[in-house]
C-alpha positions in Angstrom: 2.0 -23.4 -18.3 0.0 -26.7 -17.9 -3.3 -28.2 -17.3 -4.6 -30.5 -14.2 -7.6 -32.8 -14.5 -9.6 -33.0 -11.5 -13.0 -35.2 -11.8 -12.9 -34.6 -15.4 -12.0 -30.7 -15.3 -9.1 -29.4 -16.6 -7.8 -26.9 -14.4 -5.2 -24.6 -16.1 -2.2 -23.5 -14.4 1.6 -21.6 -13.8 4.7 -22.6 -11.4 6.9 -20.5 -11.4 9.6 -18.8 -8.9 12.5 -21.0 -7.5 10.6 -24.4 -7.8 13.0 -26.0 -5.3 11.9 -23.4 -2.7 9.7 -24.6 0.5 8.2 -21.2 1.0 5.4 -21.2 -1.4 3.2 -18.5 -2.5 -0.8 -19.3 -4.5 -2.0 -16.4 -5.5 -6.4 -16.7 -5.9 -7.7 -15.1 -9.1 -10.7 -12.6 -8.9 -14.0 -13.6 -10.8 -13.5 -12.0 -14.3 -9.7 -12.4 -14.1 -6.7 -14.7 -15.2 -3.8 -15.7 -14.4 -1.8 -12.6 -15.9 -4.0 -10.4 -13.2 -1.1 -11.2 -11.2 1.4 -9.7 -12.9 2.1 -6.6 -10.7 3.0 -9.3 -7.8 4.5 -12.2 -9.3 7.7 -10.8 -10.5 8.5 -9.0 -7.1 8.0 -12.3 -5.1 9.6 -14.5 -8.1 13.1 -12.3 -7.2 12.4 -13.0 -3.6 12.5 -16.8 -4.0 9.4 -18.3 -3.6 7.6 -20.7 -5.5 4.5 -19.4 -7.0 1.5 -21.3 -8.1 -1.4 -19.0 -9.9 -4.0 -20.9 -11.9 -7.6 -20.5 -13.3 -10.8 -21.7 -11.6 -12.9 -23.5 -13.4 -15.4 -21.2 -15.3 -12.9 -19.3 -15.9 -10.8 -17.9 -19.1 -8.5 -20.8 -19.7 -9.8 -23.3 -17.5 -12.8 -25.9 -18.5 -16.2 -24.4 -17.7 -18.0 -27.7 -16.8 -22.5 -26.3 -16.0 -23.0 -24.5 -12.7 -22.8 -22.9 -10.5 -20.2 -24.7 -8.4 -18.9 -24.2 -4.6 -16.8 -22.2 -2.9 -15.5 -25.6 -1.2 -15.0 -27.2 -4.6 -12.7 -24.2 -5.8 -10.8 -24.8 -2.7 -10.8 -28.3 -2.8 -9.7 -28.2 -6.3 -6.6 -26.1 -5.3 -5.1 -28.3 -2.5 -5.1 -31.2 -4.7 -3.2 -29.1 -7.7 -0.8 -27.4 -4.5 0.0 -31.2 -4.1 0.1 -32.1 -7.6 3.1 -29.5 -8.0 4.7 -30.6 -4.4 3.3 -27.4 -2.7 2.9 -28.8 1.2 2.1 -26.0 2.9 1.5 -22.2 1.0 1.1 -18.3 1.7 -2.4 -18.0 0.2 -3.2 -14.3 -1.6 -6.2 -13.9 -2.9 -8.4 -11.1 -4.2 -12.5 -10.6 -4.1 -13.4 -14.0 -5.6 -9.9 -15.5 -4.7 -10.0 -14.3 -1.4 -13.3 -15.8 -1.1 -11.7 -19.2 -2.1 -9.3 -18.5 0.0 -11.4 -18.2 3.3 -13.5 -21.4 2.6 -9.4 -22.8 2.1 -8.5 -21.3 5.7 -12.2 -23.1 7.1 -12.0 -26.6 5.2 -8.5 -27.0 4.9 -6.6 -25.5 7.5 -3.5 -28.0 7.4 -2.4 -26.7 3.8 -2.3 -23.0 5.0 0.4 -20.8 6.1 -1.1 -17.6 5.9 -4.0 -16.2 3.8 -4.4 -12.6 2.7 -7.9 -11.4 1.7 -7.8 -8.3 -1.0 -11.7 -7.0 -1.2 -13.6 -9.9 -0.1 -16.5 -10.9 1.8 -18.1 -13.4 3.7 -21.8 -12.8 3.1 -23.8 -10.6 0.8 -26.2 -7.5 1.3 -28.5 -6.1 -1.3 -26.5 -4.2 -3.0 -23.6 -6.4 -3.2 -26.2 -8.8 -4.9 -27.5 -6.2 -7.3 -23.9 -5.6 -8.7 -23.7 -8.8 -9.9 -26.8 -9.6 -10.9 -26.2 -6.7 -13.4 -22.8 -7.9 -14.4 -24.7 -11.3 -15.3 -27.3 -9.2 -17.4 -24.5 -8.4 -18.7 -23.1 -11.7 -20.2 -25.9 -12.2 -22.1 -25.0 -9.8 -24.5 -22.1 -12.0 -24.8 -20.2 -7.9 -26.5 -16.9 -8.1 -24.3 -16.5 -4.1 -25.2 -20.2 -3.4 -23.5 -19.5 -5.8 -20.4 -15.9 -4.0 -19.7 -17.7 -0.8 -19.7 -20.6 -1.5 -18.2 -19.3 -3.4 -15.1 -16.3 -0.7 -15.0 -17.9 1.9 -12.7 -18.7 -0.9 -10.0 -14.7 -2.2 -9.3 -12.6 0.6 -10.2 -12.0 4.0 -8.1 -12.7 7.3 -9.1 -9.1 8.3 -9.0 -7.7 5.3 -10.9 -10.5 5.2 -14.0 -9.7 9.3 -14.1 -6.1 8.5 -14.4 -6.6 5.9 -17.0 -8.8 6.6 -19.4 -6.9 5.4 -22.2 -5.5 2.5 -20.8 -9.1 1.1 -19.9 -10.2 1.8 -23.1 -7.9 -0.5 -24.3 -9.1 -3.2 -22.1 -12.5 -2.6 -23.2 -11.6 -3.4 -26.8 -9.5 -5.9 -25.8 -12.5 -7.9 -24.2 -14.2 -7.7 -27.9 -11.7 -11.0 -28.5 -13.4 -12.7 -25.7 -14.9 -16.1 -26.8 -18.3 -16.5 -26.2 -17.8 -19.2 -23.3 -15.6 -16.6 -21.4 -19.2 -15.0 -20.9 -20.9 -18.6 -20.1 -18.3 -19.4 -17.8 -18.5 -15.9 -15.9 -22.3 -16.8 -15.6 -21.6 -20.0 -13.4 -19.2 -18.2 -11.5 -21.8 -15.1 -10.4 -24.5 -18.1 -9.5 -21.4 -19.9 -7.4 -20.8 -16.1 -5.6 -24.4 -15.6 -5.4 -25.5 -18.9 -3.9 -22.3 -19.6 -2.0 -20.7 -16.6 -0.1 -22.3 -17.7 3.4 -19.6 -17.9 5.4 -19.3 -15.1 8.2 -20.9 -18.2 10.7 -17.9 -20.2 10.4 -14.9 -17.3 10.4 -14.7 -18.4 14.2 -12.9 -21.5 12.6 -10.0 -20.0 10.9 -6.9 -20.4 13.1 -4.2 -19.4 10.4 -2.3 -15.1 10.5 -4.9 -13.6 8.0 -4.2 -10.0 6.3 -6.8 -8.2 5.4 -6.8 -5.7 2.6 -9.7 -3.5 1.1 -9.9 -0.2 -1.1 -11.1 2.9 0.6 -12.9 3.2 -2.2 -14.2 0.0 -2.9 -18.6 0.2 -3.4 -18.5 -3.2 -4.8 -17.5 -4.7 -1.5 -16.3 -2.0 0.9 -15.4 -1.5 4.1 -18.1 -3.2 6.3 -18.1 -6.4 4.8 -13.4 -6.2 5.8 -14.6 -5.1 9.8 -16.8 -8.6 9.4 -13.8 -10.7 8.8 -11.5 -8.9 11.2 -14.3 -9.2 13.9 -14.7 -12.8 13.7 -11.3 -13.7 13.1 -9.0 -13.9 15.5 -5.5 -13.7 14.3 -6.5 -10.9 11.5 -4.9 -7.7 10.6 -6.8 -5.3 8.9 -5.5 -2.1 6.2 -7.4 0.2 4.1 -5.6 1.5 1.5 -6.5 5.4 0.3 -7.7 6.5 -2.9 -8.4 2.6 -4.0 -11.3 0.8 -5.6 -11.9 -2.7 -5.6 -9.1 -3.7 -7.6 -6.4 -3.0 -5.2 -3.6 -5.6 -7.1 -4.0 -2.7 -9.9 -4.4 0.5 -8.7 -2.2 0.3 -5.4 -0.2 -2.7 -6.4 2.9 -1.8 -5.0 1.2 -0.3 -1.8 -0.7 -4.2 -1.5 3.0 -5.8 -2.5 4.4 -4.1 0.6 1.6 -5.1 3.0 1.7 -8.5 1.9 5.5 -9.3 1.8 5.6 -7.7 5.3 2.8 -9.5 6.5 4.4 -13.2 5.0 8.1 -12.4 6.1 6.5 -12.5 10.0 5.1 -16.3 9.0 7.7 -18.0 7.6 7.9 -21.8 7.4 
């Protein structure tokens, strides 16, 4: 667990897996997560011996939240220089909603440092109600009550089968979130301005020459199905999977199911 200045930003971050190991695995966080989101995924491919590189974006819990919004290119920016900071040439890059996002402008910007990218409910461009989501999730913040944000942006990223399932555990969460500092909620404001400002790249898919894996909840009415046939449309070494009875937070509710697809997917691109 260590921190990386970049331009004055300090960046928090994890290596962990067999350090010494070539094949290299950074895995993208979504907007309102951490590091730990990970968790479900990073022990699996830690016994499989990859190095594995998660860290925060800035804006994000543990990393400086310096005034937005940012870019999309800046996150991605920002990660090849801490990939090269911890010797990471070349990486398998997994990333989910946001992180996916980061990803793709990674995969357009920076093609040299990508292996392969997997994209877990993400989008290149917005619609209407896409934008409405998180406009309400930045209404949101301003009540800077971690408890009212979990439950109010609940409904929008979870599946019906997975919230009916767990009830109690999501419950927990909520009063969890009641610990949240009150720059958690600042930070999550620059970060829905960077998404709402930024996410313009289906024009430039076209560009992205690296295997991509694509990965979306049946489920998913944050950012379903449509916006996963855009990417697999315009790119042209893609592979696309729905996965059943998911919402948008397929590293949770279908982890092992999304652990499968990707480990099969990255065992066919090997260094």
């Amino acid at each position: 667990m260590s921190t990386f200045t970049i331009n004055g930003v300090e960046l928090y971050y994890e290596v962990t897996g067999d350090l010494d190991s070539k094949e290299a695995i950074v895995f993208l966080n979504g907007v309102m997560a951490s590091t730990t989101s990970w968790v479900y995924q990073v022990e699996l491919f830690k016994k499989l011996g990859y190095k594995i590189l998660l860290h925060d974006f800035k804006g994000q819990l543990k990393s400086d939240k310096p005034v937005g919004p940012y870019t999309f290119h800046q996150h991605a920016f920002e990660t090849v220089e801490l990939m090269q900071e911890v010797g990471i040439e070349k990486a398998h890059i997994v990333g989910t909603s946001y992180g996916g996002e980061v990803g793709l402008r990674m995969a357009i910007d920076f093609p040299v440092f990508i292996q392969s990218l997997t994209v877990i409910d993400s989008v290149s461009e917005l619609d209407p109600l896409l934008e409405s989501f998180v406009l309400s999730w930045r209404n949101l913040c301003d009540n800077l009550d971690g408890e009212a944000f979990f439950n109010g942006m609940l409904p929008t990223i979870y599946g019906e089968k997975f919230i009916r399932e767990n009830r109690e555990m999501l419950q927990k969460r909520a009063m969890q979130m009641k610990a949240y500092p009150e720059e958690y909620f600042i930070g999550q404001t620059y970060l829905y301005d960077t998404f709402l400002q930024d996410v313009t790249m289906s024009d430039e898919l076209t560009k992205i020459t690296c295997p991509v894996l694509i990965l979306n909840g049946k489920d998913d009415f944050l950012k379903p199905a449509k916006f996963s046939r855009i990417l697999h449309e315009n790119i042209k070494d893609s592979q696309w999977i729905e996965l059943p009875d998911c919402g948008h937070v397929a590293i949770f509710e279908q982890a092992q199911t999304v652990n499968t697809c990707i480990l099969g997917f990255i065992t066919r691109h090997h260094l």
